[in-house]
N, C-alpha and C positions, 0 to 999 in steps of 0.2 A: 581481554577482559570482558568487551561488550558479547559478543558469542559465549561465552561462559556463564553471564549475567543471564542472557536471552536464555539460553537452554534449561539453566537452573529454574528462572520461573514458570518455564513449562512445566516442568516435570510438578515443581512446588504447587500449580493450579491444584493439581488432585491428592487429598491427603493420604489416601492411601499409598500412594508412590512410596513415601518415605515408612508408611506405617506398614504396610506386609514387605518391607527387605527384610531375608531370610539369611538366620545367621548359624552356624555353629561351631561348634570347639573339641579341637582333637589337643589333649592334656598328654604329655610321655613326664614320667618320673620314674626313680628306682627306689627300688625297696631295698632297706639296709639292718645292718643287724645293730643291739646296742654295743658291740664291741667295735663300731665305725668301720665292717666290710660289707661289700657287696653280700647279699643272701645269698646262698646256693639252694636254699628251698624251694619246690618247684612252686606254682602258680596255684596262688591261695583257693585249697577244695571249696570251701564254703562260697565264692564269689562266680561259680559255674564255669563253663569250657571259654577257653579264649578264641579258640575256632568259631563261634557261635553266638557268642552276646552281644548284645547291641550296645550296649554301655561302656562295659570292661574288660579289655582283653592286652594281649601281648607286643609289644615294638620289634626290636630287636632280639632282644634277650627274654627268659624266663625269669627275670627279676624286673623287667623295666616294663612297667604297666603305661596302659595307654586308656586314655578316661574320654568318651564319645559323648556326644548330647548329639542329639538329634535336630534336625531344623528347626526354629524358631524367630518369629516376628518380633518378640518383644526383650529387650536387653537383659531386664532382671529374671526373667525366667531361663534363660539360659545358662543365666550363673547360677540361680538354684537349682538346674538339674543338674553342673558339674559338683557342688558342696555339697549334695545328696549321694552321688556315686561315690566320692572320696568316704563321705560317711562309713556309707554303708562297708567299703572294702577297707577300709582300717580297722575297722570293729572284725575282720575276721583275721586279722595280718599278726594276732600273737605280738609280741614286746619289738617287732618290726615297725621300721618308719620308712617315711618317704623324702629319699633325697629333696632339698628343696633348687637345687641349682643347677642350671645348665651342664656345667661341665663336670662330671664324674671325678669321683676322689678316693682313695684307698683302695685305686683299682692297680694293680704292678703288672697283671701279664693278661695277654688274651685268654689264656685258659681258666683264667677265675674266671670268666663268664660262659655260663651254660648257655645254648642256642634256645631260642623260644622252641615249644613244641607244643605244637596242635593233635595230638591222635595219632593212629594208623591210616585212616585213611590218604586217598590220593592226593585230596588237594590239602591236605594239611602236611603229607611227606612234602609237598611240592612248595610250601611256604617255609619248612625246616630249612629246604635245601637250597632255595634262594638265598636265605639267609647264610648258609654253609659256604656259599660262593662269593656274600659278600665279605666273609672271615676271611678266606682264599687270597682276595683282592686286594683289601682295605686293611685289615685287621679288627679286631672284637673291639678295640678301648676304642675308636672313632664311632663305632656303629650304637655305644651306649648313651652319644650327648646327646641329652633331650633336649627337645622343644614344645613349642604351642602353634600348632596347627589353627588358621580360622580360617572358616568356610564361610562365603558371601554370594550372595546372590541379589539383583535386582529384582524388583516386582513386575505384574506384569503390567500394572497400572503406570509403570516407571517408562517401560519401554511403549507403554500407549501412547503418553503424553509428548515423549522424545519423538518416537518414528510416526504419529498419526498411524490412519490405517493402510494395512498391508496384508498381502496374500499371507500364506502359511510359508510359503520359500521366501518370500523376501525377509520375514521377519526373521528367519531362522540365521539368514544373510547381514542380516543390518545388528543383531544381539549380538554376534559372532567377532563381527569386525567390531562391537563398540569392548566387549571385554578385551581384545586384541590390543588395540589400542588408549583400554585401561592399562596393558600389561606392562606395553612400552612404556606409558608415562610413570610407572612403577618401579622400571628402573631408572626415571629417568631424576624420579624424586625421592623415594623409599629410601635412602639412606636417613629419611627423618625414622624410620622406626627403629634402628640402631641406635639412634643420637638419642631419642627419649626413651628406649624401650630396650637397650642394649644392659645383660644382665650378668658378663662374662668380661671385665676387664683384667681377672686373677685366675691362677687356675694352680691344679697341684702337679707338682715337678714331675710326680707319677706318670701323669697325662704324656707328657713328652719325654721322657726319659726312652734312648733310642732313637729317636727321632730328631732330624735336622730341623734346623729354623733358623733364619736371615734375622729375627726379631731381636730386639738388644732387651731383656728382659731386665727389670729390675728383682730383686729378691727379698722375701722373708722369712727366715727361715726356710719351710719349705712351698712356700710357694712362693708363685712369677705371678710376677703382673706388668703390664704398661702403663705410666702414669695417668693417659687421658686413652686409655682402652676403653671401649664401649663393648664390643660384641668378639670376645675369643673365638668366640662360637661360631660365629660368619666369615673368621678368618680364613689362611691357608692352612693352616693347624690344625681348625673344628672340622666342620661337616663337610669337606671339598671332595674331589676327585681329580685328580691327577688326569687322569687316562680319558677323561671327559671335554679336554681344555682345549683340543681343536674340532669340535662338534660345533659347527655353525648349524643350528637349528633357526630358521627365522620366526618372527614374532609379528609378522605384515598378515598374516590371513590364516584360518584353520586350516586351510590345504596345502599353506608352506608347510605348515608347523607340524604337520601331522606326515607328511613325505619326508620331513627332515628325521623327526621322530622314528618311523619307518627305517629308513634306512641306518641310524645307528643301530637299530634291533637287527638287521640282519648284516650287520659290516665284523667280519671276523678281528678278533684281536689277539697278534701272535705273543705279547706278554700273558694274557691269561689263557691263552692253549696250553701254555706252559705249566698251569695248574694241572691240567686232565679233567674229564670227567667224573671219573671213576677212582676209587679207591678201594680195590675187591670186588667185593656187591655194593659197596657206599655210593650215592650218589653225592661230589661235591661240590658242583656248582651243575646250571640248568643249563649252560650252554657256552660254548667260549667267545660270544661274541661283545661288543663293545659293552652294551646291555643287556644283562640274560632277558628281563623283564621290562616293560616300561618303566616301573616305578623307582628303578635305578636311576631316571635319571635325577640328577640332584641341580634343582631351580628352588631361588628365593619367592616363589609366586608357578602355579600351575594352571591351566584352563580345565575344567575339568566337567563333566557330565555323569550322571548316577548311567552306571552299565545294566543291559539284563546277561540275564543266565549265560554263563558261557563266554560273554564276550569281554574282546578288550578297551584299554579305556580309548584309544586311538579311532578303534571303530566305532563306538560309542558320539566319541565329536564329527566324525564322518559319516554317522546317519543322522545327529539332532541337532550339531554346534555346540555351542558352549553353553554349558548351562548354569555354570558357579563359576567364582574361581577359590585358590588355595591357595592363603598368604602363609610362608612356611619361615620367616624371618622373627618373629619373636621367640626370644628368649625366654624361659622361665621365670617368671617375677616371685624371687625369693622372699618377696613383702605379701604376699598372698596366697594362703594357705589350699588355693586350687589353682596357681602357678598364672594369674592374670587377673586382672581389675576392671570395673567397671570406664573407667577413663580411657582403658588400653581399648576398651569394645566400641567407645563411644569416638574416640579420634578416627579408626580405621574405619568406621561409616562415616565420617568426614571426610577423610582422605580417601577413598575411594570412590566416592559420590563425586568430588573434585576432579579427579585422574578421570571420570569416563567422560564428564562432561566439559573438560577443556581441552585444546587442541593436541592434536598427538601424529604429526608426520611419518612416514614409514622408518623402520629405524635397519642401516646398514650393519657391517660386521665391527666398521672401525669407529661409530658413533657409539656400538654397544660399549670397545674397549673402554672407550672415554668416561662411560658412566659408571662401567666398574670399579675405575680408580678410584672417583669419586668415593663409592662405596669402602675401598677399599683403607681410603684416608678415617672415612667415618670411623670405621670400628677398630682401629689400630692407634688414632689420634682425635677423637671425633669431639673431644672435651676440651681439647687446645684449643686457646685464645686466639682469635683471629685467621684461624686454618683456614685456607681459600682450596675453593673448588672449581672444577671447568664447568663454563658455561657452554657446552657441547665440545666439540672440536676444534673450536675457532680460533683458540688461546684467550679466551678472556676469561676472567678470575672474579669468582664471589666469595667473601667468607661464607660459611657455614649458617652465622646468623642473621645474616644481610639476606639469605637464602632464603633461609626460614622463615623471617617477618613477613617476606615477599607473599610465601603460601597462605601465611596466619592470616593473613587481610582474605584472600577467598575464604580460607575456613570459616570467618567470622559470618560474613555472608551464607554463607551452610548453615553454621551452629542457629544463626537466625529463623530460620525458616524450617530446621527440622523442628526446635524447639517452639516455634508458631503452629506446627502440625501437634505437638503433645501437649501445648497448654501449661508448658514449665520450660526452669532455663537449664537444664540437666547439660546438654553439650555445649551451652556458650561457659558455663562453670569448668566442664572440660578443657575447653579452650583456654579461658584463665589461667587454670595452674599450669596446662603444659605449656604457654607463654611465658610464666617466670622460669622454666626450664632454659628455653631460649636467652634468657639476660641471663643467668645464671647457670653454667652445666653442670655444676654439683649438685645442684637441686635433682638433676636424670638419677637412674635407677643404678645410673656403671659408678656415678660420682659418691653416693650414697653407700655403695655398698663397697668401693674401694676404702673409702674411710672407716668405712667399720670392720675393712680385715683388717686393716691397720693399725687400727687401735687395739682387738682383738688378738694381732699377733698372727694370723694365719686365717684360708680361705675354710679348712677343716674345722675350723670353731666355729667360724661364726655359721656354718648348712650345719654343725650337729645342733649347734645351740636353734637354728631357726627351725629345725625339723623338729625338735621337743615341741616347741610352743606349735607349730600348726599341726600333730598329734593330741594333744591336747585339744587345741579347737574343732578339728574333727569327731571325737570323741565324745563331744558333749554339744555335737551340734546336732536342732532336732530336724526333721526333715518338713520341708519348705514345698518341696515341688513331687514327687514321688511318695508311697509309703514304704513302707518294710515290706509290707506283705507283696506288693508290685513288683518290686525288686528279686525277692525271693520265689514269686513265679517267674523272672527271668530267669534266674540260676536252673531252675527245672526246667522250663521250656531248651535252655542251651544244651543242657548235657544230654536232654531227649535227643534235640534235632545233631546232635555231634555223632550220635547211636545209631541213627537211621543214615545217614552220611555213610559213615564204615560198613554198615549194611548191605548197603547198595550199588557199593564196588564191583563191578564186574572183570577190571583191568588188573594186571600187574602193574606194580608205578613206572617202571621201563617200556611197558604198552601206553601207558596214560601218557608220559613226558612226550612220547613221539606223538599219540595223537595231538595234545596240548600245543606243538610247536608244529603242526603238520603245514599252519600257513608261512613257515622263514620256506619250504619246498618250492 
């Protein structure tokens, strides 16, 4: 506590520390028809190439949009530039809506979902075909659950006040280890963003129909749920991977992390050899190794650095370190008509302000397991009265809430002091509500929203009923941070820069693919 204390009022001396941390938000939702199915329409013309725009472009599929904002310092402008893009690309989506919940529904087979498609060009066949490999792999209904991406970053005033002064390599060394050891204590704590922020305790029978599951579901007509389910979606059901589950990647330094990394990109795997490459001339997966691409792999949290041209994201932290990271565990908040809140923004700069600056030991393979479960209690029971978790390995036992008080006393010490830097109590009010969360877990967003499929009868009422009303609020909402016209030179600037892309192909995509993977040689 006193080291946590002492660090915090470093940092706290300088108000900018806390005032230029850089935030932003990757949004995935689908677009649906008003007959309650997925769209088979391709990627709305008026809203420009998905290959291309900076704003608005494609996930998985050519129905599951993905909503970008760009870095930003200040809380409320980040949310006005996602309520801005949703604006705008609703107003071109025709009597189409936007799923408002994590887990897909009125989806029965992989072939209702059409592969995202970016162009002719090479690197947009090469992002089809990624995708092609992860249909191959996984199947299409797992690759459509969306979520809420948030990108974080410290200031540089943050890391002055922490490390003093330092050469350019050390500081590159001391930022590097201090995100690292955000990471660990990430997993060591982050089952709080499942508990308050978990948005998938129901889902449709659709979803798993075929599929095995240990889960003792209960039923409503046609949908499942577990009574004190926080997070479907982080389950073994949602977004996992199988074939990922003995990758010991460590989480001690960028140059484990990135050799471990490494080395799942080039380790062959004789189940998806078993796909092939090829399919005629079809290209359908980019390679048969554990992970065709980095970004297969599937972490609740990524380290991550803006790439240049060409490169990958691995060499990228092996020439500059870490430069963000990417919390990839929030749910869709079906209460918020751009899929997240103001409080969801304001807890995770608390929570992560807290992870870097208190202690965080190196973390082994069997300490990792131990926090899993942890996790794993969370989102499958995480609203049960009295559920106790491990305090590391040792056997000893906390509930959940005894847990959570624990952290809320740091938080409260944060909320102080960033709210002493803005001149208002904006995250000690944060702090408050998600406190009565903590006595209360129905108050959480899984407890909330399991009562109202409940009442409602089914998890399909209540996303068509919440998708009416945030269409609506889309619709008539005016724009806050962007204009139209800004917007709408992005659409022209995209489809330009998608034109000169194709243009300037000099490869066939079977020259490209080999040149693209010449470094697994």
């Amino acid at each position: 506590m006193t080291e946590f204390i002492n660090r915090l009022q470093k940092v706290a001396s300088n108000p900018n520390a806390f005032k230029k941390t850089g935030r932003g938000i990757e949004r995935e939702t689908l677009r649906f028809t008003p007959g309650a199915s997925l769209s088979t329409k391709p990627h709305p013309e008026g809203v420009g190439s998905a290959l291309t725009h900076k704003y608005i472009t494609t996930d998985f599929a050519e129905s599951l949009l993905e909503f970008i904002t760009p870095v930003s310092n200040d809380v409320d402008t980040v949310l006005k530039q996602l309520e801005d893009v949703h604006h705008y690309t609703v107003s071109h989506m025709g009597d189409e809506k936007l799923w408002p919940l994590s887990m897909p529904c009125f989806v029965t087979h992989d072939d209702d979902i059409t592969l995202a498609q970016y162009g002719e060009s090479n690197v947009g066949k090469l992002k089809t075909t990624y995708r092609e490999g992860l249909k191959r792999r996984y199947g299409s209904v797992m690759q459509v659950i969306s979520g809420v991406h948030f990108n974080f970053s410290f200031s540089t005033e943050f890391w002055d006040e922490l490390f003093g002064e330092q050469s350019e390599d050390q500081r590159k060394e001391s930022v590097s280890d201090a995100y690292f050891a955000l990471i660990r204590n990430y997993y060591r704590f982050g089952w709080l963003i499942p508990y308050f922020f978990g948005a998938s305790p129901a889902l449709c029978s659709s979803f798993i129909q075929g599929r095995e599951t240990s889960m003792d579901f209960e039923s409503l007509g046609k949908t499942y749920y577990l009574p004190y389910a926080t997070s479907l979606r982080l389950s073994d059901l949602g977004y996992t991977n199988d074939a990922q589950s003995n990758l010991k990647i460590s989480l001690n330094s960028v140059n484990e992390y990135v050799d471990g990394l490494n080395k799942a990109i080039r380790t062959p795997s004789e189940e998806f050899a078993k796909i092939g490459l090829k399919e005629g001339d079809k290209h359908i997966q980019l390679n048969s190794n554990v992970l065709q691409i980095e970004n297969e792999l599937y972490a609740p949290i990524r380290p991550k650095r803006v790439t240049k041209s060409g490169e990958r994201p691995s060499e990228a932290l092996e020439r500059g370190g870490v430069e963000y990271i990417e919390v990839r565990s929030l749910d869709v908040n079906p209460y918020s008509p751009i899929g997240v809140n103001e409080d969801q923004v304001r807890f995770l700069d608390m929570f992560l302000t807290w992870t870097v600056l208190s202690d965080s030991a190196p973390m082994n393979d069997s300490e990792m397991a131990c926090w899993k479960d942890n996790w794993n209690k969370i989102i499958e029971k995480g609203r049960k009265p009295g559920l106790e978790l491990k305090i590391g390995c040792q056997g000893e036992r906390l509930t959940q809430k005894a847990w959570a008080e624990r952290v809320f006393e740091d938080l409260l010490v944060i909320a102080k002091e960033m709210d002493r830097v803005n001149g208002d109590d904006a995250y000690q009010q944060t702090h408050k509500r998600l406190s009565a969360m903590i006595d209360d877990p129905e108050l959480t967003i899984s407890g909330r929203l399991l009562a109202e499929t409940k009442a409602a009868g089914g998890i399909g009422v209540i996303g068509c009923k919440l998708a009416v009303e945030h269409r609506e609020t889309h619709l008539a909402h005016q724009y806050r941070f962007y204009t139209k016209q800004e917007l709408d030179t992005e659409v022209e600037r995209s489809v330009q820069a998608q034109k000169e892309i194709e243009a300037n192909d000099k490869l066939s995509f079977s020259e490209y693919l080999e040149e693209y993977f010449s470094y697994l040689k």
